[in-house]
N, C-alpha and C positions, 0 to 999 in steps of 0.2 A: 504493500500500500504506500510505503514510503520511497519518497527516490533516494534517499539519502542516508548512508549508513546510522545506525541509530544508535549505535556503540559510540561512534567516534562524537555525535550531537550531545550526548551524557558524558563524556569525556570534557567537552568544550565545557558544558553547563558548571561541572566538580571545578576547572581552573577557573572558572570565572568568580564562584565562589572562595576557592583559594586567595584568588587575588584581592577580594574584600576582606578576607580572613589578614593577609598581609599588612592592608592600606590602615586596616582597625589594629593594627599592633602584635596579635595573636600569633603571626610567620612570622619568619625571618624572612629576610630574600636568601636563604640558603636554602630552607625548606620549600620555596617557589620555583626555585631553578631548578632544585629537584623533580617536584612535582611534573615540571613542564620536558625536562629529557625524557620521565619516563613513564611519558603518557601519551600517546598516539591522539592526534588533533584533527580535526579537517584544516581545509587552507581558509582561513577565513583574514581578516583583518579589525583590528580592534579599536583605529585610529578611525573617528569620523570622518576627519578631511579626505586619508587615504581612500575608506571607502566609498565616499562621494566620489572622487575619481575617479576610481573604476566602474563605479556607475555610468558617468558621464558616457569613460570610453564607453561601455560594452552599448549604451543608450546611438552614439556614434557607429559602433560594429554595426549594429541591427537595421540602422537604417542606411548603412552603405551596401548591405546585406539586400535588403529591400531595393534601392537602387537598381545594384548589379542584376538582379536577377528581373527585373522592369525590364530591362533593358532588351533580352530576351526574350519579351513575350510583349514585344508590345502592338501584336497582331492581335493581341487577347484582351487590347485593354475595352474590349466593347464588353464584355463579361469583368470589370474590374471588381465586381462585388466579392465573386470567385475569386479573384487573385487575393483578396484581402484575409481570407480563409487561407489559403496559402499558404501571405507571411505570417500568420497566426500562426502552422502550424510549423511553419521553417523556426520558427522562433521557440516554440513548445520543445523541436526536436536539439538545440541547441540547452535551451536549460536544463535536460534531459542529462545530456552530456555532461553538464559541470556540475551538473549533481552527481553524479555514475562518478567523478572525478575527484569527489570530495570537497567540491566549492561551497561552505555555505556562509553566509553575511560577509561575501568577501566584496559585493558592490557590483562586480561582472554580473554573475547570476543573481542578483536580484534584479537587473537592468533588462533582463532576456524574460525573468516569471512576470517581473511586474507588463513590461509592454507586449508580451507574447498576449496577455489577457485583454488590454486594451485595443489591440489590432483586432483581436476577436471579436470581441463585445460591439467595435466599431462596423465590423462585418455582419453583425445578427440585424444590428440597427437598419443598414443598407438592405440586405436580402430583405426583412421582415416589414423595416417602414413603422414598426411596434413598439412604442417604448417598454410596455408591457412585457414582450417577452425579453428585450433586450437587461430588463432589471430581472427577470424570472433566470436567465443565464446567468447574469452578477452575483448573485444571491449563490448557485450550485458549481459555476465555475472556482468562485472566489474560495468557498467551505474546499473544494478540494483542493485547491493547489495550497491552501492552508495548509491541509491534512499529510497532502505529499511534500511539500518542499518546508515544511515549517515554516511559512512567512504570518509576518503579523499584519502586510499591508493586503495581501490574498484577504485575511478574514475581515479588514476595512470595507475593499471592494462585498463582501458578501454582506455583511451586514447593512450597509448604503442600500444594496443590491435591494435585499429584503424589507427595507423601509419603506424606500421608495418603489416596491413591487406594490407594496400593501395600497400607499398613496393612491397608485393608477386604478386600483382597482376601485378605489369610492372616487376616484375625478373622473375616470372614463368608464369605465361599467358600471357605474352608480348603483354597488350592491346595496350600499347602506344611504341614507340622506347625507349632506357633507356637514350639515349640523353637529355629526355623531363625530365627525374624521378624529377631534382632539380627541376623543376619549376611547377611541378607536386605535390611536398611535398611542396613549399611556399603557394601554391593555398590553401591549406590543413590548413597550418597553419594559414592564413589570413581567412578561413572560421573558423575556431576555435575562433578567438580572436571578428572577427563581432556574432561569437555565445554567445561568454562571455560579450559580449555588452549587447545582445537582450536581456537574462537573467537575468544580477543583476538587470534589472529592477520589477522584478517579487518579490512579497511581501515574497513568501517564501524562497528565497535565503539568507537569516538572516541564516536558520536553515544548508546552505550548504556550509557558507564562505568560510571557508577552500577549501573546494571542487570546489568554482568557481573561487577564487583565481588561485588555482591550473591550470586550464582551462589557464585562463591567463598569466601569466609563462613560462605554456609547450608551448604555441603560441607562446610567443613572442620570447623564444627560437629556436623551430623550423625553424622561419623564418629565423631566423642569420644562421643557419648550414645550411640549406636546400642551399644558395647561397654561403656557404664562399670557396673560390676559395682550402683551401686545402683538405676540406672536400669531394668536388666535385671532387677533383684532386686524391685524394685518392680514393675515390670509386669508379672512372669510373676504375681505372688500375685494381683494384680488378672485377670487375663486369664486363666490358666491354672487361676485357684483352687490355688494350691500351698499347700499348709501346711507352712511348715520347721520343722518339731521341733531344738530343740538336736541337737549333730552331722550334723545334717544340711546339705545345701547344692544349691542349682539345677543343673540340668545344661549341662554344661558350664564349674562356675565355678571352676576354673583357666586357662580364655581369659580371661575376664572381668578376673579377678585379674590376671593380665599387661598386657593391653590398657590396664588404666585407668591402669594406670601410665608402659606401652612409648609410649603415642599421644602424652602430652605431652609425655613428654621427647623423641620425634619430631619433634614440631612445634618447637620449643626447637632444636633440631640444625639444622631447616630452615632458621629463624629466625636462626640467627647464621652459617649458609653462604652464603645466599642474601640478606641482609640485608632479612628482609623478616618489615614491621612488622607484618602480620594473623596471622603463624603466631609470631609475638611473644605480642603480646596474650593472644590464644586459646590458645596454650601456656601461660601464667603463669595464666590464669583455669582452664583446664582441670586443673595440677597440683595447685591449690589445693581443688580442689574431688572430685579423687581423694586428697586427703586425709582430707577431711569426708566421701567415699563410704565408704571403710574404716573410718573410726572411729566411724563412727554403727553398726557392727555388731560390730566389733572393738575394744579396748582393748589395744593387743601389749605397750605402754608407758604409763609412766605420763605425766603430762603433761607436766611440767618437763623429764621425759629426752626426749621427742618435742618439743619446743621447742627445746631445745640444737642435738638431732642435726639439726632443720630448720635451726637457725640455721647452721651447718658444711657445710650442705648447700649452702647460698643463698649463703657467702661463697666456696666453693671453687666454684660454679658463676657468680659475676659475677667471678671472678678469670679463669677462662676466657674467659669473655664481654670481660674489658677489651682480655686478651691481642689478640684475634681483631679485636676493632672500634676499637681506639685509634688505627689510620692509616690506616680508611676513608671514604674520601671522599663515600659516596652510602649509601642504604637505613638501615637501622640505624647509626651510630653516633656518638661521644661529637662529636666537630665542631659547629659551630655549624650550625644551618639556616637559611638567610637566609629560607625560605619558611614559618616559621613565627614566629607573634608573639612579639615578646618585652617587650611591653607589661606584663607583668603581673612578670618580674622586677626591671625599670626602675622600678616602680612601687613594687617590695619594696626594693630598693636604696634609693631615695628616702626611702623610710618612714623603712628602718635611720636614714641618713644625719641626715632630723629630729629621729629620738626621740635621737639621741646630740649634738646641737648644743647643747643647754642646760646641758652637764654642764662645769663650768669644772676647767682642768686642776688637778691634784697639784701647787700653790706649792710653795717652803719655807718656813718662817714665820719673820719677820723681828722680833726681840723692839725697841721704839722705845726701849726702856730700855738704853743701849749705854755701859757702866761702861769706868771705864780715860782715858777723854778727855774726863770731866768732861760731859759731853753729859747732858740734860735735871735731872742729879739731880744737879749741881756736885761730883761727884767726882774726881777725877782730878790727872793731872798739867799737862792742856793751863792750866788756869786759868776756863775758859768756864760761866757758868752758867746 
């Protein structure tokens, strides 16, 4: 099922762990250079830049690939929809290869999985004319080259796939009324995030973290737009053709109005129960942004008074926040994390510590002219002059 050796993918996964084991203090770099002689690896590359570049080329390879072989059949381009099948699958048969070769996140072969799909998906659109079925392929192409090549942007494309499958089917076959669409995409979502439950319980999810991660994210995501009142307020007038006359408002937007508010501060509640950092983030980006939903329609307050009561807001909810994570050991809280760098405050400290070295302390000032003991200006009683 897989193209890629799956020993040597768990091999990869143990040194990469090693190497946070190292970065956290725990190794030596004797025990990593051990680790890494004598453990069989694919060819990958671990520098982002590096493999951005390879990407680039192989993104370069593929369509000089494409080129050359235009070039030879351009008797055929009256059938080009066919030829885009083609380099779909000239490219399929190519990632094939540097997988069977041991390539993986080396940038080449993600350059060949990822556009091998896109040249596809572009070809179902051509033959078919369908966006429907062209996301019904996104959605089962993307789950497999997941599955086979381990990629994390493979189950991007599937998930997108699947959203926006769902979408066409209440904008163009109008299973359901488009009233229902938000609560139709929450459902979605909430079946997504109980599916990323069910999974990391599965012993091989090690090998697809990234990929279940991801799973997770795009649900938890989903659910915040799928209800946030401007997102819904926006769509319906595009999609539904609504026109809201002053006093007036979309239907159902007292769900809306509650949700955009209930979901983050949800997530925020998750986030300091559970100490977990994605329903953090995505809670604080999400609050923020049902604030900017309401007030781009609303003015309730003026601005300075909607600044304070945020400010009172924000200090009585990190006061809670301190209460809760100040003696937790793991997920969320104030403790040091050995697994994370601290290069860049060691760096700031350092800074501090120079720019303040120059500054010579607060003397007292010492007058040389010292009356009473005859000393430089022969006054006094000593006699000295």
């Amino acid at each position: 099922m897989t193209a890629k050796n799956r020993e040597l993918i768990e091999n990869w996964l143990m040194f990469g762990e090693a190497r946070r084991l190292k970065k956290a203090g725990f190794l030596s770099q004797e025990d990593l250079t051990r680790i890494r002689t004598s453990t069989p690896l694919p060819k990958t590359s671990s520098n982002l830049l590096v493999r951005a570049g390879f990407f680039l080329l192989g993104c370069s390879l593929y369509s000089s690939i494409i080129g050359a072989v235009s070039l030879f059949l351009l008797d055929a381009m009256a059938i080009y929809q066919y030829m885009l099948l083609l380099f779909a699958f000239i490219g399929l048969g190519i990632a094939e290869l540097l997988s069977h070769n041991d390539y993986h996140n080396h940038g080449l072969d993600d350059a060949f999985i990822i556009a091998f799909q896109i040249v596809f998906f572009g070809a179902i659109g051509v033959i078919t004319e369908s966006p429907t079925v062209v996301f019904f392929f996104m959605t089962v192409l993307g789950f497999a080259c997941c599955v086979r090549y381990f990629s994390t942007v493979s189950m991007f494309f599937s998930l997108v796939g699947m959203t926006s499958f769902t979408f066409t089917l209440v904008s163009e076959l109008h299973l359901i009324g488009m009233m229902f669409l938000p609560f139709l995409m929450f459902v979605v979502a909430v079946a997504l995030y109980f599916g990323y439950r069910k999974i990391k319980e599965n012993a091989l999810v090690r090998l697809y973290r990234n990929s279940v991660r991801l799973i997770k994210i795009y649900a938890v995501v989903l659910a915040y737009l799928s209800m946030n009142y401007l997102v819904v307020r926006e769509m319906s007038e595009d999609l539904m053709n609504l026109s809201i006359a002053p006093g007036e408002d979309i239907p159902f937007a007292w769900v809306f109005y509650l949700m955009t508010f209930a979901i983050p501060a949800y997530y925020l509640t998750i986030a300091v129960q559970k100490r977990d950092r994605t329903f953090l983030f995505i809670g604080l980006l999400a609050f923020a942004f049902s604030v900017f939903s309401i007030r781009t329609y609303y003015h309730v307050l003026p601005l300075e008074t909607a600044l304070i009561l945020g400010g009172i807001a924000l200090f009585l909810a990190s006061l809670y926040a301190i209460n809760r994570l100040k003696n937790r050991e793991s997920g969320v809280t104030f403790r040091t994390d050995r697994f994370s760098t601290t290069d860049p405050l060691d760096y700031a400290q350092a800074a501090i510590v120079n720019s303040q070295a120059h500054i010579k302390a607060n003397v007292p000032f010492e007058d040389p002219m010292k009356f009473g003991g005859g000393d430089f200006s022969g006054g006094g009683a000593s006699g000295k002059y």
